[in-house]
N, C-alpha and C positions, 0 to 999 in steps of 0.2 A: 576496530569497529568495521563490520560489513555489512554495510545495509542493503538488503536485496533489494535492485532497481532492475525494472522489464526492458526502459528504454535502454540505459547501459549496457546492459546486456547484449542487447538486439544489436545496438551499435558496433559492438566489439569484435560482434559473431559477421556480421558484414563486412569491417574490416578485416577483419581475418583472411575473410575470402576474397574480399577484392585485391590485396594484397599477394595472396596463393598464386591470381592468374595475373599477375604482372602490375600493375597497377599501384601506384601510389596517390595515394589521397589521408589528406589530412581526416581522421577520426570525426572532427567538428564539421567537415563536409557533411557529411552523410544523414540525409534528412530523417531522422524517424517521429514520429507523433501517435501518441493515442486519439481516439475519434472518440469525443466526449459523448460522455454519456452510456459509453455502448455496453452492452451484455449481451451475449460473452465478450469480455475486454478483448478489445483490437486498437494493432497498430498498422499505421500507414507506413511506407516507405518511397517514397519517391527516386531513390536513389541511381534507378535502370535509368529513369528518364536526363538524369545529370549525367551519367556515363554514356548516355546515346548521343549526347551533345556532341563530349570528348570525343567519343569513337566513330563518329558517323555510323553507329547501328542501329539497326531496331529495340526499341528500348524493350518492348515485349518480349524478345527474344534473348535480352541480357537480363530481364528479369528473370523470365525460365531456367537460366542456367543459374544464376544464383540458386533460385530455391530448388532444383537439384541437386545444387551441389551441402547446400545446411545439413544440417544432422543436428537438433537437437537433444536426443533421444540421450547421447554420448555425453551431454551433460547437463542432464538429471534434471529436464525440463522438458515437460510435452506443450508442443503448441501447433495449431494445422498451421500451413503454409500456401497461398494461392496468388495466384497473378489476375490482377483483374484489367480489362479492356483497357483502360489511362495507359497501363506497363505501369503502376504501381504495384509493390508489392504488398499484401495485406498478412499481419500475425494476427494469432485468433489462441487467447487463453484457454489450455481445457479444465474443468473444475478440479483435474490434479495439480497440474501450473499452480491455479489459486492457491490449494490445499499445501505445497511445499512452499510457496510464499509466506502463505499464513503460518507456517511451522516456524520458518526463518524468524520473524515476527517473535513471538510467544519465547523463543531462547534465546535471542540477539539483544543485549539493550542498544537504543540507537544511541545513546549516551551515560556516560558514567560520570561526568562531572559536575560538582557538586558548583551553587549558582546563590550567590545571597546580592538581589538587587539594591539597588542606593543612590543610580540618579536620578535629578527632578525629570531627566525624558521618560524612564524609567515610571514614574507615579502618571504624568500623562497618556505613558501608555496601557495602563493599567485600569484606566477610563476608558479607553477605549475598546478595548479587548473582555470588559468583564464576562461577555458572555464567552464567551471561550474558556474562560478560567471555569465559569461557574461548572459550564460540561465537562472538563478535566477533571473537577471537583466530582462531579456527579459520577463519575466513571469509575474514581474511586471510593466512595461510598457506597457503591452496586456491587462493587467485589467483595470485598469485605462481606454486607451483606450477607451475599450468596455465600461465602466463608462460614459465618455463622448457619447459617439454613442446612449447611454442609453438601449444597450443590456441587461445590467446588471446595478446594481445602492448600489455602496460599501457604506458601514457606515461610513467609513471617507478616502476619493480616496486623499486627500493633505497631505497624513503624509510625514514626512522630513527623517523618519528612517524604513529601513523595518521591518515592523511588526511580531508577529510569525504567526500569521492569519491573511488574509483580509475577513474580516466580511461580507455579505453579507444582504442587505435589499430585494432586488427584483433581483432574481424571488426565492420565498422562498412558496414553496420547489424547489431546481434545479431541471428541468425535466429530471432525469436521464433516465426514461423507458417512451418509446413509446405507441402508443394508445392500444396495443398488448401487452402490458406488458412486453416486451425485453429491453436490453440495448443496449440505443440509441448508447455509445461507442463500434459499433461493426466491425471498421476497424482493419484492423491488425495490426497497427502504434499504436492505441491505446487501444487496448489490451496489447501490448507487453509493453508499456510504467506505464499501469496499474500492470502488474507483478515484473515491477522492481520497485515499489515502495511497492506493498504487500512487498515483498523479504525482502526489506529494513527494513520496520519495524520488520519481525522476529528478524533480528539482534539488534536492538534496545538498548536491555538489555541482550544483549549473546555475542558480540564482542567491543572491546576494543579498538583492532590493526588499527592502524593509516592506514596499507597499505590500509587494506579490506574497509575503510570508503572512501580512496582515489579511490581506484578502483570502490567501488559501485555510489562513486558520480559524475564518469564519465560515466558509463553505465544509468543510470538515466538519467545525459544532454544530452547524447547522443540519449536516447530513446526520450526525447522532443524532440529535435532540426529535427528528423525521424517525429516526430505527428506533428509537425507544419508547414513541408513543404507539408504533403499529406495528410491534414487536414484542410480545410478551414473553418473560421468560420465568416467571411465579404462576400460579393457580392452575388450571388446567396444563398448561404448556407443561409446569413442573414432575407434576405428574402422570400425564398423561406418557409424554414424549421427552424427561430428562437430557437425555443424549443433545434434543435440539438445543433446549435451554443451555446446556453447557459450552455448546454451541454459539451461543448467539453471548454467551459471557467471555467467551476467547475473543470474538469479536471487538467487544468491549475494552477486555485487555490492550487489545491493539490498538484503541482508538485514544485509549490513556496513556499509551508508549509515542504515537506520533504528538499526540496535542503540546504533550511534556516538553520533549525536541525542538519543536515549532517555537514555544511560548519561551522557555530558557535558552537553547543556545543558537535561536536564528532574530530574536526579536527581545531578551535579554530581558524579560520579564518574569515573576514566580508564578511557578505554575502550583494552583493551592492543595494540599491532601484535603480541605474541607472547607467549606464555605458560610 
């Protein structure tokens, strides 16, 4: 399993280089953070200013040569690069970033193991979280759905158990970017819904803590249950703008692949095909 993480990444691509110009530092040094909320998604790095410490330099000036020296381009990720006045460094998504993100997404399952709950924390927690369930539940009854409407056309829409992915036959590739090359997800609903799931995966392999999984997987349902009411993807939208709709169902997809992860194998609860 590969679950595409921006901060890991960014982490790795920094040690890399600070490592190239002589430099050891432990990986878990190296500060990187998303700035909530943002659109286009940005991350901060502080990292010049922790090295200026070390080196008695200008942290400005170690920042600069950092992002001269990155290339992401070489693996198969666009994002701009800029130094701002702190000597932090700032990443900045471009709507292709997104788009091979969300690709990652839609063919990777972040899990394949199968989960049948059965302790009493187990039903406590299941009180607590129903609304999460219920939106995982909903998420998969939207596909399906759209399965039948023949929006979309899943590789098996009858399974009896939630899957870690629903597979997708048509429309393959999803029309994530418009004839203009932008992303088609460019409401605010689903932007912001898009962030709390990037967010999500950072932690993935970095938190533990039952609270932080509970809290992140109500901010997640919560940020669908936001894209589903002012987000339409039946009646006009269907018609008019399909592409968007299929669109805004991949999205869906995704949101049914993290809730799933989140709810079985970080908080060890079922996550339901129907409610």
């Amino acid at each position: 399993m590969d679950i595409p993480r921006v901060q890991y990444f960014l982490v790795n691509q920094l040690h890399q280089q600070i490592q190239d110009s002589g430099v050891n530092i432990d990986p878990l040094d190296i500060p990187v953070y998303p700035l909530k909320d943002s659109w286009p998604i940005r991350y901060h790095s502080a990292i010049a200013l922790k090295l200026a410490k070390i080196n008695h330099q200008n942290p400005i000036e170690i920042a600069t040569q950092i992002v001269h020296s990155l290339s992401f381009p070489n693996q198969g990720v666009e994002m701009t690069m800029e130094v701002i006045p702190s000597g932090m460094i700032a990443f900045e998504l471009t709507d292709h970033a997104v788009v091979t993100w969300l690709k990652q997404m839609t063919q990777t399952p972040l899990s394949a193991s199968s989960f049948s709950p059965t302790s009493t924390q187990t039903i406590s927690l299941n009180q607590n979280l129903f609304a999460v369930q219920y939106s995982h539940a909903r998420c998969c009854s939207i596909l399906r759905l759209a399965d039948r409407d023949r929006l979309i056309t899943l590789a098996q829409p009858h399974l009896q158990t939630t899957p870690p992915l629903w597979l997708l036959i048509k429309p393959n590739p999803i029309p994530w970017l418009d004839v203009n090359g932008k992303l088609q997800l460019n409401h605010y609903s689903e932007q912001q819904l898009i962030w709390q799931i990037i967010t999500a995966l950072d932690a993935c392999y970095t938190s533990s803590e039952i609270q932080y999984w509970q809290n992140k997987a109500h901010q997640i349902s919560d940020a669908f249950q936001a894209f589903y009411s002012q987000c339409r993807i039946w009646g006009e939208v269907k018609l008019k703008t399909p592409k968007k709709a299929q669109a805004r169902l991949g999205l869906i997809l995704v949101t049914q692949a993290i809730l799933r992860y989140i709810l079985q194998e970080k908080l060890a609860i079922i996550a339901p095909l129907e409610l």
